[in-house]
MDAnalysis code that builds the backbone (N, CA, C; Angstrom):
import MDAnalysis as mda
import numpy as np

u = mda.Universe.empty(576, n_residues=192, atom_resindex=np.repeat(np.arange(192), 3), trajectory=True)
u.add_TopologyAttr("name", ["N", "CA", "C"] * 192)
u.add_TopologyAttr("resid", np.arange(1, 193))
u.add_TopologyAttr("resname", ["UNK", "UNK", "UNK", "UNK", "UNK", "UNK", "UNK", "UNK", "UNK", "UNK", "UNK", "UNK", "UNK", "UNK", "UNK", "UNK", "UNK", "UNK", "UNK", "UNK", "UNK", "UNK", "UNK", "UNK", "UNK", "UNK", "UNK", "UNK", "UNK", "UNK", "UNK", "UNK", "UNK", "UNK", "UNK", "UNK", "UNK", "UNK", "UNK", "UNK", "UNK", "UNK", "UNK", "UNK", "UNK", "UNK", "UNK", "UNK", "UNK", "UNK", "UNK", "UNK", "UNK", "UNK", "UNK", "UNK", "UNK", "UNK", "UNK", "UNK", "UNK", "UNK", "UNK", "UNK", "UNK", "UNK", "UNK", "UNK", "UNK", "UNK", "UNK", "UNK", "UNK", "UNK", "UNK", "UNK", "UNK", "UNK", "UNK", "UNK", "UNK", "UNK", "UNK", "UNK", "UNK", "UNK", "UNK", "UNK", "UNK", "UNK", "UNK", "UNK", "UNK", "UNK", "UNK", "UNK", "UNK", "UNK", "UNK", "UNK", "UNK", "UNK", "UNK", "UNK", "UNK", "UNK", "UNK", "UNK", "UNK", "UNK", "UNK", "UNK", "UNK", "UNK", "UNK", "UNK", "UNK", "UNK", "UNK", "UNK", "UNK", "UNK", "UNK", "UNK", "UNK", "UNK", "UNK", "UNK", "UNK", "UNK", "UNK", "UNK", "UNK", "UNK", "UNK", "UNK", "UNK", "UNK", "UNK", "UNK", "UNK", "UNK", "UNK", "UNK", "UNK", "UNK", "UNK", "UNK", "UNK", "UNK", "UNK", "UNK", "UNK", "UNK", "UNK", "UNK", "UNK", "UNK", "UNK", "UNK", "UNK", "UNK", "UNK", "UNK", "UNK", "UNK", "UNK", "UNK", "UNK", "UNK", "UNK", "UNK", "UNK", "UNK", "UNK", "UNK", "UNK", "UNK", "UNK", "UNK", "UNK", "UNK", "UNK", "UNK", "UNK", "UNK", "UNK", "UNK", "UNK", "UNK", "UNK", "UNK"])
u.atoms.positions = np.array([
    [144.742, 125.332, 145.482],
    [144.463, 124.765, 146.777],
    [143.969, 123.329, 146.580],
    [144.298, 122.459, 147.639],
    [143.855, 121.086, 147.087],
    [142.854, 120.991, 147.825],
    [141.971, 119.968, 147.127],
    [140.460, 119.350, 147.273],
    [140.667, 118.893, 148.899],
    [140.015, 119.166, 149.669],
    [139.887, 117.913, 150.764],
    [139.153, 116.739, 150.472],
    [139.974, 115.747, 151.220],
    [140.322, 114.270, 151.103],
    [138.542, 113.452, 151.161],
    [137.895, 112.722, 150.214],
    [136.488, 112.599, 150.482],
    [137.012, 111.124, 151.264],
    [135.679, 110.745, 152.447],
    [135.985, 109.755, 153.541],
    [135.427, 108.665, 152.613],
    [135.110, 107.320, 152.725],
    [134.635, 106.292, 151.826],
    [133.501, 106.273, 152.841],
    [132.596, 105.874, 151.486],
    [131.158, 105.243, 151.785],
    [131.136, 104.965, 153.153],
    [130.097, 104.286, 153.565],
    [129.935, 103.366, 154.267],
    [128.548, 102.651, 154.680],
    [128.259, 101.390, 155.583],
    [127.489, 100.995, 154.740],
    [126.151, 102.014, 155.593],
    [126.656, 102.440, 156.648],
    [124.962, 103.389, 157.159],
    [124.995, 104.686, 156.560],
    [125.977, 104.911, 155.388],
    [125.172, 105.863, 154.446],
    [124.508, 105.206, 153.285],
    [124.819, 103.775, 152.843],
    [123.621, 103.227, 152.015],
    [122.306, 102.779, 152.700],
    [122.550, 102.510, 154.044],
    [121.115, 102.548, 154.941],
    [120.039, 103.661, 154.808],
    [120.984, 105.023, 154.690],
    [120.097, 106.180, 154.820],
    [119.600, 106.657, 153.459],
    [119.898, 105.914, 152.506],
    [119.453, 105.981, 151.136],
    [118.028, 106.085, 150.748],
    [116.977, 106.822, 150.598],
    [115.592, 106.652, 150.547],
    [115.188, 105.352, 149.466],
    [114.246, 104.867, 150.398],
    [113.912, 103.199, 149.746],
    [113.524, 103.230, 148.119],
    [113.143, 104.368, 147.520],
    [112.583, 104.208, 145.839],
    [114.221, 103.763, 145.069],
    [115.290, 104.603, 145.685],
    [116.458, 104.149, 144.818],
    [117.046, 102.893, 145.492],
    [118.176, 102.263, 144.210],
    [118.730, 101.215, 144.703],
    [120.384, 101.826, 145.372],
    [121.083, 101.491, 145.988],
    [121.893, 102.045, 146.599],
    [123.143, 101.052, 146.854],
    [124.417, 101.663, 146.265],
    [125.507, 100.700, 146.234],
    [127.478, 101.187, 146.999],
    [127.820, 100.331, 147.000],
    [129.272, 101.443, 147.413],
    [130.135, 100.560, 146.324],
    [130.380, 101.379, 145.634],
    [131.748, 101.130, 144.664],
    [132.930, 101.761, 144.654],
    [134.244, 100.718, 144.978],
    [135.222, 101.662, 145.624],
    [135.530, 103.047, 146.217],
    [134.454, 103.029, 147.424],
    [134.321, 103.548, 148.457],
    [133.316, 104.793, 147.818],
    [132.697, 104.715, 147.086],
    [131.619, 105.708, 146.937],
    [130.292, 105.238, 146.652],
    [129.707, 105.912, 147.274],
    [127.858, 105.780, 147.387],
    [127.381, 105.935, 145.917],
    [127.148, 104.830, 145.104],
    [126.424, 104.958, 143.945],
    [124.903, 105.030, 144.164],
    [123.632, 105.640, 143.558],
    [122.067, 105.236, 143.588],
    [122.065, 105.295, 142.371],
    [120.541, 104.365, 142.139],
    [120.306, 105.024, 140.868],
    [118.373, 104.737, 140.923],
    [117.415, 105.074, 140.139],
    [115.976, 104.672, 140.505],
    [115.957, 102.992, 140.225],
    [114.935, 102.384, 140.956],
    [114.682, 101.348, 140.694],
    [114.275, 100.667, 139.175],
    [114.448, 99.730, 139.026],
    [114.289, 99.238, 137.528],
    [113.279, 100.100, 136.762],
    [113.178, 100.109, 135.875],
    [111.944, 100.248, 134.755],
    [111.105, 99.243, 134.530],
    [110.077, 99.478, 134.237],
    [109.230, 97.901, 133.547],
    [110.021, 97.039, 132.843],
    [110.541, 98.132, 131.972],
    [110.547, 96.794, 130.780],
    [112.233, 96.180, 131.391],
    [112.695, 96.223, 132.272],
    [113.775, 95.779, 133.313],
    [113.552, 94.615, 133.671],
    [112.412, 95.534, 134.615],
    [111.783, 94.079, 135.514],
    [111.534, 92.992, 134.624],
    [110.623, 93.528, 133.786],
    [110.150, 91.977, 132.604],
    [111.183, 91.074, 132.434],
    [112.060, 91.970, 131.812],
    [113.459, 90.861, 131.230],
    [113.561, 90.563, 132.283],
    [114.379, 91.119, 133.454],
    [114.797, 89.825, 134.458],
    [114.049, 88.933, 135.380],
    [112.766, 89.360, 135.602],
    [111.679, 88.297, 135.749],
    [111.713, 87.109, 134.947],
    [111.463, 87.227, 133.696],
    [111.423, 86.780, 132.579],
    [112.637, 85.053, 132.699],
    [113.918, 86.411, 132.874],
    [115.142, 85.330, 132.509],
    [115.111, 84.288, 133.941],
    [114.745, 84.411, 134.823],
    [114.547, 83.987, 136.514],
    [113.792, 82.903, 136.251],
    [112.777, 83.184, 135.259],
    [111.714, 82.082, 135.493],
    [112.082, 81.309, 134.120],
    [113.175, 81.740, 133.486],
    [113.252, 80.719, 132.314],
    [114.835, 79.500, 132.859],
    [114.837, 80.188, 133.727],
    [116.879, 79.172, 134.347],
    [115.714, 78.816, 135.406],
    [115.467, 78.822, 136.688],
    [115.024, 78.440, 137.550],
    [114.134, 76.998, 138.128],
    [113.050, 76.981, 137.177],
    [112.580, 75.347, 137.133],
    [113.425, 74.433, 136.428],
    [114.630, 74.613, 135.877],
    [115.903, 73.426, 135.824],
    [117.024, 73.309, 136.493],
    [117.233, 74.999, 137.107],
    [118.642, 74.706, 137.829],
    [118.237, 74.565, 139.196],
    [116.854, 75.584, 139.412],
    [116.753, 75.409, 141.095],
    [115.924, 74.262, 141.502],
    [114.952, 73.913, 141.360],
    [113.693, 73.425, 141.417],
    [113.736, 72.045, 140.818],
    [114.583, 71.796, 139.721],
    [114.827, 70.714, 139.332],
    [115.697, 69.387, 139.666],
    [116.595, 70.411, 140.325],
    [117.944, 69.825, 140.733],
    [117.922, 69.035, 142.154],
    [118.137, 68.208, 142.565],
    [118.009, 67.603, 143.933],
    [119.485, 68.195, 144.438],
    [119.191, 68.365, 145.498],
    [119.384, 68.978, 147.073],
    [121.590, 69.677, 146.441],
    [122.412, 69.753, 146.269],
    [123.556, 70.152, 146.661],
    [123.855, 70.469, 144.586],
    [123.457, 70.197, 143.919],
    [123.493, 70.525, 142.564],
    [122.638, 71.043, 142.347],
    [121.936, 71.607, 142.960],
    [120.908, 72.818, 142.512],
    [121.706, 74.399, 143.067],
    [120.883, 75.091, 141.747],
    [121.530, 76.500, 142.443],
    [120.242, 77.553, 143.201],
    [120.676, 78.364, 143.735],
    [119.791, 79.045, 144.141],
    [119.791, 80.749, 143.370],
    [118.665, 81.172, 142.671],
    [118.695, 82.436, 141.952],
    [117.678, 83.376, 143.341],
    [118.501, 84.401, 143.112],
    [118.014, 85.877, 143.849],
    [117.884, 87.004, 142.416],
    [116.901, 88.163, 142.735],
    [116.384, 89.050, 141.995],
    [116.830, 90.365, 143.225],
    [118.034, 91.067, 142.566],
    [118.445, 92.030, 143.136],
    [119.006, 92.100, 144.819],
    [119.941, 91.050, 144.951],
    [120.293, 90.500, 146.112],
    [120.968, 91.705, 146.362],
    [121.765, 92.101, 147.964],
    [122.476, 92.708, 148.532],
    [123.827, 92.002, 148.406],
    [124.817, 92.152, 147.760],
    [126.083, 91.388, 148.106],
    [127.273, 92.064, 148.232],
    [127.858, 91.664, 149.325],
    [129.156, 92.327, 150.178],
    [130.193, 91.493, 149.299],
    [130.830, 92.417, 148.950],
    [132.195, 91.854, 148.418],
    [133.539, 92.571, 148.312],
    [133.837, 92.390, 149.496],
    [135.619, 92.792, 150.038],
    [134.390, 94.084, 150.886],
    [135.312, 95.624, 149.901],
    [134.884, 96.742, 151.104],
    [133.096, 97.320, 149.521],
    [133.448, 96.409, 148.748],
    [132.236, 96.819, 147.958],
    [130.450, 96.540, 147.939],
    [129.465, 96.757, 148.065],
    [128.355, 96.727, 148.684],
    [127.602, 96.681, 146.678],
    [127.417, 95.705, 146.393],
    [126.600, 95.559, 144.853],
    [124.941, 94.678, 144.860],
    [124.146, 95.063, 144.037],
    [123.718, 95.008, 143.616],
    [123.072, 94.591, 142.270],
    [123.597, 93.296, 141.878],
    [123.159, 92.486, 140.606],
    [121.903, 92.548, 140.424],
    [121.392, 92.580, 139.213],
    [119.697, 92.877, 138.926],
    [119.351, 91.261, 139.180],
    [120.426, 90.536, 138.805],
    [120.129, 89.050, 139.279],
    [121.100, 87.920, 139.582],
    [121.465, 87.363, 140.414],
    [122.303, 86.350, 140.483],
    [122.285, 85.003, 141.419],
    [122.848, 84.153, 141.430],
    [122.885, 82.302, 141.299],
    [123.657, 81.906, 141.743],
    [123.605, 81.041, 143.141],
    [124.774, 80.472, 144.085],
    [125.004, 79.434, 143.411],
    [125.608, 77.779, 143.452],
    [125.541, 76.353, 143.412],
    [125.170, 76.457, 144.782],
    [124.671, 75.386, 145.335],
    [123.694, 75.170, 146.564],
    [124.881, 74.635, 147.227],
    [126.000, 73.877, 146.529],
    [127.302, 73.667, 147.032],
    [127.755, 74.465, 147.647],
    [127.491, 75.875, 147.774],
    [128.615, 76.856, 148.129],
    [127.764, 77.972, 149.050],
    [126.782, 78.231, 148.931],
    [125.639, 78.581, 149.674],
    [124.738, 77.796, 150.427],
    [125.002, 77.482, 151.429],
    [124.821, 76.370, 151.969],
    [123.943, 76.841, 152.860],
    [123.589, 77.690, 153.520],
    [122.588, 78.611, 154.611],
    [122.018, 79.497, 153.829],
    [120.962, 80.500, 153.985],
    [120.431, 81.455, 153.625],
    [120.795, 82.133, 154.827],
    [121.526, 83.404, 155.106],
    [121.946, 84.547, 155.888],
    [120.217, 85.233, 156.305],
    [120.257, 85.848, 157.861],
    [119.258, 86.254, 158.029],
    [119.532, 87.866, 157.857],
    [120.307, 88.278, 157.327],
    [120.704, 89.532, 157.163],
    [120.306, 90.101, 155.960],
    [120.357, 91.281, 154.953],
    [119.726, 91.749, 154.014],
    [120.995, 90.996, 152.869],
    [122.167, 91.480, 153.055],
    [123.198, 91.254, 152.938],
    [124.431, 89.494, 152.628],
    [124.706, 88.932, 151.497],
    [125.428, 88.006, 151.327],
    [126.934, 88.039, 151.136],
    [127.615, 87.553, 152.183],
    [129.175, 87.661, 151.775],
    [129.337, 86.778, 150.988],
    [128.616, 85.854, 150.114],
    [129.355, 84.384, 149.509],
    [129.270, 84.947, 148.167],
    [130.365, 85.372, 147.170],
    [130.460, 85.181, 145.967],
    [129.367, 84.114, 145.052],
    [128.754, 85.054, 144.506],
    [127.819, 84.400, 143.490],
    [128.826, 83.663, 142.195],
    [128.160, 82.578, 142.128],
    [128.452, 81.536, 141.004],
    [128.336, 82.283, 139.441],
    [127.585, 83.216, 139.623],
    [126.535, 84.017, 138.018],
    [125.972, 85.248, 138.609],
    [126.148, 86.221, 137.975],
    [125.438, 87.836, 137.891],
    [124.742, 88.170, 136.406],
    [124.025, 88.824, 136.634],
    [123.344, 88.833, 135.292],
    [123.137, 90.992, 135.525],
    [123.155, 91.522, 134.638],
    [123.077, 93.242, 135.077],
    [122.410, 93.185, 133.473],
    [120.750, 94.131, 133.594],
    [120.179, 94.610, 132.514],
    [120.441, 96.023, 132.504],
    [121.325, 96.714, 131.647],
    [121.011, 97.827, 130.795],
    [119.523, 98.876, 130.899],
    [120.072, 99.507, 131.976],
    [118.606, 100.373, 132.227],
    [119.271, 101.627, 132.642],
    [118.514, 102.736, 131.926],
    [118.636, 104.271, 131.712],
    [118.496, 104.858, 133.223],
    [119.523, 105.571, 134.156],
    [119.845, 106.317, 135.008],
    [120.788, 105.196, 135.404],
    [121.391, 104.300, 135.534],
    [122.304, 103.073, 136.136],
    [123.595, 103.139, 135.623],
    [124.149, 104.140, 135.991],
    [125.816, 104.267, 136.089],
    [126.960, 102.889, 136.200],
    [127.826, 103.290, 136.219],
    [129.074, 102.599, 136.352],
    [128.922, 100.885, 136.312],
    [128.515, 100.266, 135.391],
    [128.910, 99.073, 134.424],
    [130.289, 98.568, 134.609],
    [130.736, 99.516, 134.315],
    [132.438, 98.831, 133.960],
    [132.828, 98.860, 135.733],
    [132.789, 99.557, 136.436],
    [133.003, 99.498, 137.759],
    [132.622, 98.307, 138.585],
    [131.116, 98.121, 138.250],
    [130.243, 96.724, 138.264],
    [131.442, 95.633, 137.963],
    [131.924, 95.733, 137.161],
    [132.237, 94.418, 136.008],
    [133.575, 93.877, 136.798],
    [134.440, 94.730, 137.116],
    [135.865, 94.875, 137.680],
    [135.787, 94.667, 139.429],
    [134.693, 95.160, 139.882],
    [134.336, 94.387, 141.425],
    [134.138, 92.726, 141.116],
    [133.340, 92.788, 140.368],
    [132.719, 91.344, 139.844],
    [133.772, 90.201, 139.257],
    [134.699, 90.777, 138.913],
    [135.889, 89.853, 138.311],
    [136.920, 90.019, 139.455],
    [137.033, 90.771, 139.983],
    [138.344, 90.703, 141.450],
    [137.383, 89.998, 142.521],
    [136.587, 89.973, 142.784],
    [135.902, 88.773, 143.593],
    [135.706, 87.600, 142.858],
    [135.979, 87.505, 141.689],
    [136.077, 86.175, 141.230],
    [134.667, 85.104, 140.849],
    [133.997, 85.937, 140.239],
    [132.743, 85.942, 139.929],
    [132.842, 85.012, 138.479],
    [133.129, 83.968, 138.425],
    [132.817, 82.976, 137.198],
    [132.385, 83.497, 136.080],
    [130.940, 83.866, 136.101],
    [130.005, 84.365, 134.915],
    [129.313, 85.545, 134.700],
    [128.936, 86.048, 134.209],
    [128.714, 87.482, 133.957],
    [127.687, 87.725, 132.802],
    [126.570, 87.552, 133.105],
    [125.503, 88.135, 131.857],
    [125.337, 89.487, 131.573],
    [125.343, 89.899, 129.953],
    [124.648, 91.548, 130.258],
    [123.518, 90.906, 129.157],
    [122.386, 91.665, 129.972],
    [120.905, 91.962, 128.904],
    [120.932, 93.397, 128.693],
    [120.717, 93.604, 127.417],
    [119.673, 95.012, 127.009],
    [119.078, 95.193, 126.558],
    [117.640, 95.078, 126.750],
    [116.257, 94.994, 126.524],
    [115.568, 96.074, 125.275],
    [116.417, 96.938, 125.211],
    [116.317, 97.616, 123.954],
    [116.873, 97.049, 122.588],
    [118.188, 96.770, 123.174],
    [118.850, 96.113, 121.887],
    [118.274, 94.790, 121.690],
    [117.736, 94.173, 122.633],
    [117.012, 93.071, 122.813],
    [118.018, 91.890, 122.726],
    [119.512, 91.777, 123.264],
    [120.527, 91.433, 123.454],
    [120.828, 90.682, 124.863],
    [121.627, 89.632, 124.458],
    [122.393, 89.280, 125.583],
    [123.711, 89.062, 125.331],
    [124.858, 89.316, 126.480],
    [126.315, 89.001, 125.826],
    [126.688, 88.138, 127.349],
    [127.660, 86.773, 126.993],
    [127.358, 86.187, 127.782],
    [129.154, 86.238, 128.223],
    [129.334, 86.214, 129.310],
    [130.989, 86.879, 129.685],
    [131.409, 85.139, 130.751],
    [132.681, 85.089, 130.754],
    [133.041, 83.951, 131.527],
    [134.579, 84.497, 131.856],
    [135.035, 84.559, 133.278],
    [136.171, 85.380, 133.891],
    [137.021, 84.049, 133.674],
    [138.443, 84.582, 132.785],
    [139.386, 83.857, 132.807],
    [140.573, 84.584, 132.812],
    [141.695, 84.560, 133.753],
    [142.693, 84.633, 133.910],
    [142.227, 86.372, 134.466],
    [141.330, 86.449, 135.351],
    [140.820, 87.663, 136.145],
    [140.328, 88.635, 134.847],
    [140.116, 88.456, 133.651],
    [139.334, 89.503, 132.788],
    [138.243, 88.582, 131.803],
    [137.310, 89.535, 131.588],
    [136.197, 88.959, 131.128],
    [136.461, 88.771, 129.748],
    [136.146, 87.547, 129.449],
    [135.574, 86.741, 127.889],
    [134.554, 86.838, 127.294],
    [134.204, 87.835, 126.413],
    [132.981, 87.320, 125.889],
    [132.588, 85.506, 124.819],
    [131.699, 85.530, 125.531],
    [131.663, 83.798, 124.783],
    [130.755, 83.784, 124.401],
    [129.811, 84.633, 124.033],
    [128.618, 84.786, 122.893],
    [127.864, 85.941, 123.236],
    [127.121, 86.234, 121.961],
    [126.014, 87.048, 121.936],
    [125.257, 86.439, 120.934],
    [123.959, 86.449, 121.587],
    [122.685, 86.571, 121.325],
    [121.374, 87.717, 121.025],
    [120.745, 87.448, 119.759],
    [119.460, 88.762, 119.901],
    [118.272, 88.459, 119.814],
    [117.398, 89.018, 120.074],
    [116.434, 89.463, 119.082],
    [115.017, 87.686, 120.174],
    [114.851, 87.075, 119.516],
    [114.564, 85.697, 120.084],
    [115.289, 84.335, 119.795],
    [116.773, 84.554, 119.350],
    [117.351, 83.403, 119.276],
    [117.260, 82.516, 120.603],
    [117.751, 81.193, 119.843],
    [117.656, 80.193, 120.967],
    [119.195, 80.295, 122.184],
    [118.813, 80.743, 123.719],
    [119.666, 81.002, 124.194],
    [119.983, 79.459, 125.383],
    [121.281, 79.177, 124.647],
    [122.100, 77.719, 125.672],
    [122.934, 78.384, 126.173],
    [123.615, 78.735, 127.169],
    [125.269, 79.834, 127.141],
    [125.018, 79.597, 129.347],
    [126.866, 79.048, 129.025],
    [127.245, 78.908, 130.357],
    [127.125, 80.033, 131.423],
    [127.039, 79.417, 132.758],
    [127.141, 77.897, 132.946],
    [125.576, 77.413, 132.736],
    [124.877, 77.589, 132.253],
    [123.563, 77.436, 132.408],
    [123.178, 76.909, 130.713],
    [123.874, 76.209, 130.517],
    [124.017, 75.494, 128.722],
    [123.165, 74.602, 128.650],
    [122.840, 73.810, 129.731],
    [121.965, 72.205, 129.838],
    [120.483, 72.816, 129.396],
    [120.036, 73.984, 129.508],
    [118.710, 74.402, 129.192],
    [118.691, 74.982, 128.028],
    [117.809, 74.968, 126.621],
    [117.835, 76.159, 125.919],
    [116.438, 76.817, 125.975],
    [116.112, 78.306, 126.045],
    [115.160, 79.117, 125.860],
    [114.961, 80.194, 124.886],
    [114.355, 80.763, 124.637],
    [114.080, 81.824, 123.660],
    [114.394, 83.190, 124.169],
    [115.692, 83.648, 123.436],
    [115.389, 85.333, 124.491],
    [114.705, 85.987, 124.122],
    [113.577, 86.341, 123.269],
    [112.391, 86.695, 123.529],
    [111.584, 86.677, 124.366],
    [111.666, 86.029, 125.261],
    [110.730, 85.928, 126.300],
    [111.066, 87.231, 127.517],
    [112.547, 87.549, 127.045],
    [112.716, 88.582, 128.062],
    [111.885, 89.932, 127.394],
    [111.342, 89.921, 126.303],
    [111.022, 91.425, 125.885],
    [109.643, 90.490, 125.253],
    [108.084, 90.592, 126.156],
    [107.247, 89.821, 125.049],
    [106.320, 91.067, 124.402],
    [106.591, 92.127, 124.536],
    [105.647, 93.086, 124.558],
    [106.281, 93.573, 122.953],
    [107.332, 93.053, 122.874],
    [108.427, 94.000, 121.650],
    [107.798, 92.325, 120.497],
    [107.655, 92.972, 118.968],
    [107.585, 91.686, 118.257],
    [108.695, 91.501, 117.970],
    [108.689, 89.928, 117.527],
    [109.744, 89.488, 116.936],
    [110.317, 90.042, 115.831],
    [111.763, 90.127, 115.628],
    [112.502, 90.488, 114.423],
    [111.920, 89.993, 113.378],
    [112.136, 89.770, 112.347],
    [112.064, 89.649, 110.508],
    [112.744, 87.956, 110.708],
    [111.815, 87.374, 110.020],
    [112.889, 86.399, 110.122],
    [112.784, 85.240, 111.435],
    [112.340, 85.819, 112.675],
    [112.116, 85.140, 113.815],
    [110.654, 85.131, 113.785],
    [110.468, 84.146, 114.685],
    [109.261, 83.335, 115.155],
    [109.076, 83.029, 116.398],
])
């Protein structure tokens, strides 16, 4: 006997989502998962406040970008959730009074945290909307891999660990320590 047909998401069943989880629609299904972990938050706190006083804050008025920490973003019939991502002020030109952004982010950044499903699903919304850049952190591995969409599939164009010095597009003009995303963890052998 065949399955009956499941209806797609929509977005007032991610409304009715209880507020502790985060709540997403990926090709037409209701993803949750719990809200970050600490050591989540740290790293992407962390990485926010290490790009931010040069790209946002630094930058005068239409070359500055603007960074969000777990924005709402509509893209096509998909409803995501980046742990962090970065307009050009060029292209985001209003702040929406809604929870919700239809404007394709310039940069997404997604940390590696235990109950947080479908990555690769993430990745493939994120590259068919045409999403430039693509960070992954994982705060265990104490890693970053830094992705740049060309010809609609992702590039990796570096990885980084441990507290190396991190320059990596589009955000190259700054360098920082990725250590700073994990300060509680010591440094590797070797690092300082």
């Amino acid at each position: 006997m065949a399955e009956p047909a499941q209806r797609a998401a929509t977005y007032e069943d991610l409304l009715a989502v209880p507020e502790n989880l985060v709540a997403e629609i990926l090709f037409g299904h209701l993803v949750t998962h719990p809200r970050p972990a600490p050591r989540h938050s740290v790293a992407i706190m962390a990485l926010g406040a290490s790009l931010a006083p040069a790209f946002q804050f630094a930058r005068p008025g239409r070359s500055a970008w603007i960074f969000m920490n777990m924005p709402e973003v509509h893209l096509g019939p998909h409803v995501v959730v980046p742990d962090a991502a970065a307009w050009r002020r060029l292209r985001l030109t209003v702040l929406p009074e809604t929870s919700g952004l239809d404007v394709v982010p310039d940069w997404v950044c997604e940390v590696h945290s235990p109950g947080r499903d479908a990555p690769e699903e993430r990745r493939a919304v994120y590259a068919k909307a045409g999403v430039p850049y693509l960070w992954h952190v994982d705060p265990v591995l104490r890693m970053l891999e830094v992705f740049e969409l060309r010809g609609g599939k992702w590039l990796l164009l570096d990885v980084y660990r441990d507290n190396a010095a991190v320059a990596a597009a589009p955000f190259a003009d700054v360098s920082f320590p990725l250590g700073l995303l994990w300060p509680f963890d010591p440094p590797a052998e070797g690092q300082a």
